[in-house]
N, C-alpha and C positions, 0 to 999 in steps of 0.2 A: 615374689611379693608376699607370699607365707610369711617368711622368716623377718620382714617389719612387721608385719602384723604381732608376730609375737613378740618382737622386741617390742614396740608400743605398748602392746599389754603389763609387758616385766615393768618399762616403765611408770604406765598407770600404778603398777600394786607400788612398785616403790614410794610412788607418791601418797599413795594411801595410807602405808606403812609409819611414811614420815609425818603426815599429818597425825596419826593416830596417837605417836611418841611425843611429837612435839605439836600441841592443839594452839595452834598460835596463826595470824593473816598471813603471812609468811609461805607456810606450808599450805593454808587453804585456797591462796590465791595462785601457786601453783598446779595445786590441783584443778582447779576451775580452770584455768588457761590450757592441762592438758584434756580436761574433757572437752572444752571449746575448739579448738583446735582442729578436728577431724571434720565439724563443721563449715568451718570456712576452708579450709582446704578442698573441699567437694563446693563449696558453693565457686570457687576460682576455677576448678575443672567445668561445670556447669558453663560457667560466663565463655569461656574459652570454647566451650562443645559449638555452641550458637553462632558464637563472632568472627570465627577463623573456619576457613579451609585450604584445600591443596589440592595440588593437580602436576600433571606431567609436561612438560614442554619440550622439544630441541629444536635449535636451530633449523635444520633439516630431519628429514625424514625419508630420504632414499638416496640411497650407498650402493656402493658394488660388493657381491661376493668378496669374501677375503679383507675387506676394512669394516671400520668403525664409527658408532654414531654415537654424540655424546647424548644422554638422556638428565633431566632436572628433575630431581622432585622439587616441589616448589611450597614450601608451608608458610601460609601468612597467621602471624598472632596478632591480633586488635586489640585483647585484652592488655589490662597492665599488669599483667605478675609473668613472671618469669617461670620457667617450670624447667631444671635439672635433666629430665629425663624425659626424653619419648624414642620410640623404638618404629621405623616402618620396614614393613615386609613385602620384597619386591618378587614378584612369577614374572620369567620368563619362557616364553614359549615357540619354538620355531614348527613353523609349519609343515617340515618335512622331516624331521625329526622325532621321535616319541617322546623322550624323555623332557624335563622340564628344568628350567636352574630356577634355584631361589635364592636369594640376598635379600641380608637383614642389616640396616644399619643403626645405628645409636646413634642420637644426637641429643643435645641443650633446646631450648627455645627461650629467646629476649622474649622480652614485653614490649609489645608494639613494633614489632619486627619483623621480618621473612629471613626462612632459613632455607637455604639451597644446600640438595645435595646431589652431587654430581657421580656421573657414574657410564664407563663407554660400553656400549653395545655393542657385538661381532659377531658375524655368522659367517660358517665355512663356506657355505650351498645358500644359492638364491632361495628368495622366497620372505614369506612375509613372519615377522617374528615381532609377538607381540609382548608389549610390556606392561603390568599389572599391576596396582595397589593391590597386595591382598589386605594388609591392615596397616594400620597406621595410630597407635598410641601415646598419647601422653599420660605422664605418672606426676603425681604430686608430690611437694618437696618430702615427704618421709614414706611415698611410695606403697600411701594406705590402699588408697583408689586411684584408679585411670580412667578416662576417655577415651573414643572414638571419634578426630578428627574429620569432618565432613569433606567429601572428595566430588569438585565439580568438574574434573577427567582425572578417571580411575585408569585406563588404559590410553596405552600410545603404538597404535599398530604402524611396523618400521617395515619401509620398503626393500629390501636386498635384492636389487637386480643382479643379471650375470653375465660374467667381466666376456664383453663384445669380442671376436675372434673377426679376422678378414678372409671373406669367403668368396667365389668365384662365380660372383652374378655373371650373367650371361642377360644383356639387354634385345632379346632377339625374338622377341612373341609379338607378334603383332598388335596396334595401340586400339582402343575402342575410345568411339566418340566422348569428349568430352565439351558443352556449350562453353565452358569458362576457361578453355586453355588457349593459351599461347602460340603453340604446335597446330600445324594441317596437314590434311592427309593429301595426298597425291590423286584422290578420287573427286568427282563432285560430290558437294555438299548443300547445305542452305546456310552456311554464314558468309551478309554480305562483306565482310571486313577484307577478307583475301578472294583474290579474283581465280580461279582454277581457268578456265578457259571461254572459247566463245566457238559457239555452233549455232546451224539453218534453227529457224523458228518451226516448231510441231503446232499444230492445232493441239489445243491443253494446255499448253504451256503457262506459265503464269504469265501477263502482260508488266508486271512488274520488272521483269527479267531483260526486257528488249533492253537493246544497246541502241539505242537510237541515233547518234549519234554515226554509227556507223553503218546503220540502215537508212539516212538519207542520202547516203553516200554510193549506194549501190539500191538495185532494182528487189533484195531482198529483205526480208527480216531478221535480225540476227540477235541471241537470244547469250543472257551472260549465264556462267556457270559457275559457281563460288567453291570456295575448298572449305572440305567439312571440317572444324578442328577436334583434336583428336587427343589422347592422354594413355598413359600408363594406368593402371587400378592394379592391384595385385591383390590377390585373396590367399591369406593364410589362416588355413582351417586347422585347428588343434585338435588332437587327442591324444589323451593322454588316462594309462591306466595301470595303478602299482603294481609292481612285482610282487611275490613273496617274501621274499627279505628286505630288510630293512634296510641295510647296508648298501643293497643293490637299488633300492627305490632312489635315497640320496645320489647316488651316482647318475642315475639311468635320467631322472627330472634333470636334476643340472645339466645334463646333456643335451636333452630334449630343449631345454627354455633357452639354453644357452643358442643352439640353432635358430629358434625364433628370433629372441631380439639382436642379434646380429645382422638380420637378414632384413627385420624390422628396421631396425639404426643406418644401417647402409642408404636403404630405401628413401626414410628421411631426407637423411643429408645430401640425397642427391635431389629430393622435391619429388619422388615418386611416389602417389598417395598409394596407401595400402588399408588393408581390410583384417584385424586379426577376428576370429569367430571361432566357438566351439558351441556345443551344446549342452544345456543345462539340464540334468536329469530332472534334478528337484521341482525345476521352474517349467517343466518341459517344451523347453524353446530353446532359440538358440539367439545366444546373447551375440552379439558383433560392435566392435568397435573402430570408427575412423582416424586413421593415423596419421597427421599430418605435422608434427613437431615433436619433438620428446616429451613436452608436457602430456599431449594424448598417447602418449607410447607409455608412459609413466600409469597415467589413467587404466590404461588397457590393462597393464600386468597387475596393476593390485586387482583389480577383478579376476583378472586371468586366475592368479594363486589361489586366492580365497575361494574357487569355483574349480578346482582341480579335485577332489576327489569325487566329484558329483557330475564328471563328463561323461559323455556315452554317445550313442548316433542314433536318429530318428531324424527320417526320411523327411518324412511331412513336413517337420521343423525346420528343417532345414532348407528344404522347398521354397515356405513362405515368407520364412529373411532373405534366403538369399538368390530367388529364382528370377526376381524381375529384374536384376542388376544383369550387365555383361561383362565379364572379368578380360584382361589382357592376358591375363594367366592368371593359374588356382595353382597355390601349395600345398600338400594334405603335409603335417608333421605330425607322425605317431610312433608308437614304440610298439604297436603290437603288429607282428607280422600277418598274424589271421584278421586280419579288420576287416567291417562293412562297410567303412567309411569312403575304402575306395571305389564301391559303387554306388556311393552317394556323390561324391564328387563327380563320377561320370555322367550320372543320369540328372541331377536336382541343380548342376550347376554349369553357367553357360559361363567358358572359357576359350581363351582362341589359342592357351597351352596350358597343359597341365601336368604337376611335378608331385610324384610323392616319395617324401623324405623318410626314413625309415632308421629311426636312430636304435644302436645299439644291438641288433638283428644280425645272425649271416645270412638267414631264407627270407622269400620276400614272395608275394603271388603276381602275377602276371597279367599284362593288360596292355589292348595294342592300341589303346588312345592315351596313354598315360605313361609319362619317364619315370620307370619305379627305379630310385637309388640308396641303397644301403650307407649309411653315415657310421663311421666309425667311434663310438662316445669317447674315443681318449685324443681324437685327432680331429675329431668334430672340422671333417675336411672332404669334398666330393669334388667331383671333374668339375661340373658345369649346376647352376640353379637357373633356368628359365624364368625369367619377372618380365 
């Protein structure tokens, strides 16, 4: 931008020069038009600052590891001049990755027009990768002065979930009550919907119970007994805590998350409600999310990611989310072999199984109310998952 600046100037003195030689309207009325000139050039940037902005859009916004999401810059001009030049400058940034990519593109802008610039997104490793205006520029036609484009979404944070593996559930924990299912248990219950059986009348009993019908049939009282309904709930508790390398941290999460929503997705599709939860150091609680279609699986993992370096275990917290629930079974998924998480699961959470996954690990600590199983991260494959 220097280098018009000083052409500009060469050309002002020429024009000075020419007027000076030759003192005629001619040469003064070019000079006057090039000293005008830089004024309305700034007063078209000016118009254009106020009346136009831009912002990020895509079609979608969560992909699987290994593809691509198209992303728009999206600039609208209201003004009517045209401007040759403007420059935006795009950060990218993956959340499991240190380093950052930046893209700069050039383009034109019509008058009273939108300018789309298009451009696909990739990430190797799940996780949330965000996309950035850093600046966004227009130059005027001799590129004296710029603007700063007004940005009403500066960022566009992109989902990368990770590519689902078929794992080896095992449907065999026994169900906890559920009022709104479909399913009944083989035990008495209190929903009148399904009939469990019919027994002698107790003193206490409710009188609503009698079967009367078949107590005026016979010399006693006879009392109905309903079947309780009953469901699946699965609790998948996360933690998750970096390595020392970096290289290995990438590896070790994809591993880890990739275990989760697999196990997650399965669950889904077969209508098995699930529970993912971790805990939040910063917030010091512990966040939980209910799972019951991809859209809240979808839900769950953008918070999931965004809240991965900030996990840890507390008792308490974990107690008051998640103590008054009954689980059919708890998953712990961690990567650290030393955790206290798994006597947080033993003690703070009521399950009728419980499984902890241990990704990436050969040693594992030991517990005789809990199936401790080591996951291989390159095979991301075990015997049996209890849900």
């Amino acid at each position: 931008m220097l280098r018009y600046k000083l052409l500009y100037a060469a050309i002002l003195a020429g024009l000075v020069c020419f007027y000076v030689l030759y003192i005629d309207y001619l040469p003064l009325v070019l000079l006057i038009c090039a000293l005008l000139m830089p004024l309305f050039l700034k007063a078209g940037l000016i118009w254009l600052h106020f009346t136009s902005d831009a912002h990020l859009e895509s079609p979608t916004e969560v992909c699987s590891a290994g593809g691509s999401i198209p992303v728009t810059v999206v600039i609208e001009n209201r003004s009517p001049f045209a401007f040759p030049k403007g420059t935006v400058q795009l950060r990218v940034t993956h959340g499991f990755e240190a380093g950052r990519e930046t893209v700069k593109i050039h383009f034109p802008l019509q008058a009273k027009n939108s300018t789309r610039l298009s451009l696909q997104i990739s990430a190797d490793y799940c996780g949330i990768v965000n996309v950035e205006i850093v600046s966004l520029r227009m130059y005027d036609m001799l590129r004296l002065f710029h603007t700063n484009i007004r940005k009403s979404k500066k960022s566009l944070p992109l989902l990368f979930l990770p590519k689902p593996v078929e794992l080896p559930l095992e449907a065999s924990a026994p169900p906890v009550e559920n009022p709104e299912s479909d399913s009944y248990a083989d035990k008495p219950g209190d929903d009148p919907s399904e009939l469990f059986g019919i027994r002698e009348y107790q003193p206490g009993d409710p009188v609503s119970r009698i079967h009367w019908k078949l107590s005026f049939r016979s010399d006693m009282l006879y009392l109905k007994e309903f079947g309780a309904p009953v469901d699946k709930n699965t609790l998948l508790l996360v933690e998750y805590c970096p390595p020392s390398r970096q290289e290995g941290e990438n590896h070790e999460a994809n591993a880890l998350f990739t275990m989760l929503y697999s196990i997650a997705l399965q669950l889904t599709a077969a209508q098995h409600p699930c529970t993912i939860a971790w805990y939040h150091s910063e917030k010091d609680e512990a966040e939980r999310f209910s799972v019951t279609d991809e859209s809240t699986l979808h839900e769950a993992f953008r918070a999931l990611f965004q809240a991965v370096y900030v996990m840890g275990s507390e008792e308490t917290a974990i107690r008051y989310t998640l103590g008054t629930e009954v689980f059919s079974s708890a998953i712990l998924l961690t990567n650290l072999s030393e955790t206290q998480m798994l006597g947080i699961l033993e003690r703070s959470v009521t399950a009728n199984h419980r499984t902890m996954l241990l990704i990436g690990k050969s040693t594992a600590q030991s517990s005789e109310q809990t199936d401790i199983m080591t996951v291989s991260a390159d095979s991301l494959r075990t015997e049996r998952i209890i849900v």
